[in-house]
C-alpha positions as CSV (number, residue, x, y, z in Angstrom):
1,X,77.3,100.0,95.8
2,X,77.2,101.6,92.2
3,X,76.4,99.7,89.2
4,X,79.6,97.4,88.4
5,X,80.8,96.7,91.5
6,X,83.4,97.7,93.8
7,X,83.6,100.9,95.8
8,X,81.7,104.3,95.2
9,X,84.7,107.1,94.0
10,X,84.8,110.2,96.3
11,X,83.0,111.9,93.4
12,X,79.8,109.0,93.5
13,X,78.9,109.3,97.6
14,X,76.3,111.4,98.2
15,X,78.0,114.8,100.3
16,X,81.3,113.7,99.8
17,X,84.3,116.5,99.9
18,X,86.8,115.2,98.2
19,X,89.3,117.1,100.6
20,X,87.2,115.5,103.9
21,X,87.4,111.7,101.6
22,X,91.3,112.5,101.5
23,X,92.1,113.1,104.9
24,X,89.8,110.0,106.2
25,X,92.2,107.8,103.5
26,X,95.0,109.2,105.3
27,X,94.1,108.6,108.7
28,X,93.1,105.0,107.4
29,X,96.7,104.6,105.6
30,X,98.5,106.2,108.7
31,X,96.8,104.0,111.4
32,X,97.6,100.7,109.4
33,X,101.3,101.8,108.8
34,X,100.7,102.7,112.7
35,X,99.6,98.9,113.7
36,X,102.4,97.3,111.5
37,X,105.4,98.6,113.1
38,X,103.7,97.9,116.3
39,X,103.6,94.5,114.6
40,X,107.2,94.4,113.1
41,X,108.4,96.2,116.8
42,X,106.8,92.8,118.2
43,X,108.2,90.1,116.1
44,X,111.9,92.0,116.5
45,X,111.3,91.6,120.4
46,X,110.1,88.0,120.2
47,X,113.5,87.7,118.0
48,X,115.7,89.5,120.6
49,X,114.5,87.3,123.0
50,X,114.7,84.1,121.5
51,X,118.2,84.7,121.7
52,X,118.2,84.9,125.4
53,X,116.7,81.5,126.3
54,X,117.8,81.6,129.7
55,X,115.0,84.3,130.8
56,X,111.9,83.2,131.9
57,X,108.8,83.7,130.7
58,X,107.6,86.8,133.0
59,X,111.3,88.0,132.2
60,X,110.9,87.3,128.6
61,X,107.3,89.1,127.8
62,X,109.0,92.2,130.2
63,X,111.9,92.3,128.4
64,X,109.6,92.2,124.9
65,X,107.0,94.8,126.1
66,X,110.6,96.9,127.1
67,X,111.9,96.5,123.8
68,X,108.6,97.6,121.7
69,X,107.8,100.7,124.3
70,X,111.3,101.5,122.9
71,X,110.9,100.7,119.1
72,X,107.7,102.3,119.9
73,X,109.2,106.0,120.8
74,X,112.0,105.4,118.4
75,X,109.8,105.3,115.2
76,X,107.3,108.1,117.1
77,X,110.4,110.1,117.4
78,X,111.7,109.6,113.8
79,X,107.9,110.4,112.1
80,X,108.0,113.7,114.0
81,X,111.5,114.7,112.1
82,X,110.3,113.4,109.0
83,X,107.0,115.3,109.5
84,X,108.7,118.8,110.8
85,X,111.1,118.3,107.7
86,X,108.5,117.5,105.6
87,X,106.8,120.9,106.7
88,X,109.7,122.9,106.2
89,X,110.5,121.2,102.4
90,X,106.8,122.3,101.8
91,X,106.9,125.8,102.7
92,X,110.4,126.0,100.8
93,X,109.3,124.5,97.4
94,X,106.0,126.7,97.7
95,X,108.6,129.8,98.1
96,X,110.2,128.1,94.8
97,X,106.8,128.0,93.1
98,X,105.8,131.3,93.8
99,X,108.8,133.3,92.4
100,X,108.4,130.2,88.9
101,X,105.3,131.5,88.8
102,X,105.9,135.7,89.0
103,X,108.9,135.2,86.8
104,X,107.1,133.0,84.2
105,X,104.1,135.2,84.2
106,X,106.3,138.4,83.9
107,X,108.5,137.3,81.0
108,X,105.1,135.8,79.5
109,X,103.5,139.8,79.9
110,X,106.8,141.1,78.5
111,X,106.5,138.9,75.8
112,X,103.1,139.9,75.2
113,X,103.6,143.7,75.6
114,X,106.4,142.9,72.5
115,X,104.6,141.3,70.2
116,X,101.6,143.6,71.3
117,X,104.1,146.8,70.1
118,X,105.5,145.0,66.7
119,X,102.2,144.7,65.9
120,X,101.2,148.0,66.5
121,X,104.5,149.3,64.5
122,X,103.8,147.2,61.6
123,X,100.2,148.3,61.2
124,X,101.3,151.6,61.5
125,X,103.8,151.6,59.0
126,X,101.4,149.7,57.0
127,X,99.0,152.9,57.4
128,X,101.9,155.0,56.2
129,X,102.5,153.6,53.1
């Protein structure tokens, strides 16, 4: 560990990329939100069936191991939207950025090229007089 405690930044570990440390983070973060909806898909099945008391207990963990297959592919299903929109909100905003940037550098050339002229027009009637 480095001096002070606490974990080494991406910057401190010896061949660390900080793009290679960023994806490893997000697997990390992705696999724990992962194992808590499995979680939370678990507890709303044990509450499901605790309101059907008269199944029994091979009826009860089928019916729960039914119900999280089925949260399961729900949330699956949903992150795949959200990840195809996600994708397509990217690629849109990047279009956005892209003409920002031309128009912003253009006007800031233009701008330039201006002052760049009244300069040379007021040096030259400078020279004149």
């Amino acid at each position: 560990m480095p001096e002070g405690g606490g974990l080494p930044h991406a910057g401190e570990m010896p061949g660390a990329d900080g793009r290679a440390m960023d994806r490893a983070i997000n697997e990390i973060e992705g696999f724990l939100l992962w194992e808590a909806e499995k979680d939370r898909a678990r507890i709303r099945a044990q509450a499901f069936c605790a309101g059907l008391p008269w199944l029994t207990d091979s009826q009860r963990r089928e019916v729960e191991l039914h119900y999280c297959r089925d949260q399961r592919d729900a949330t699956w299903a949903y992150l795949e939207r959200i990840a195809v929109r996600s994708a397509t909100l990217r690629t849109e905003y990047e279009g956005v950025y892209r003409a920002l940037r031309r128009r912003l550098i253009t006007a800031f050339l233009s701008g330039t090229v201006a002052v760049v002229a009244l300069v040379i027009v007021a040096v030259a009637g400078m020279a004149v007089r």
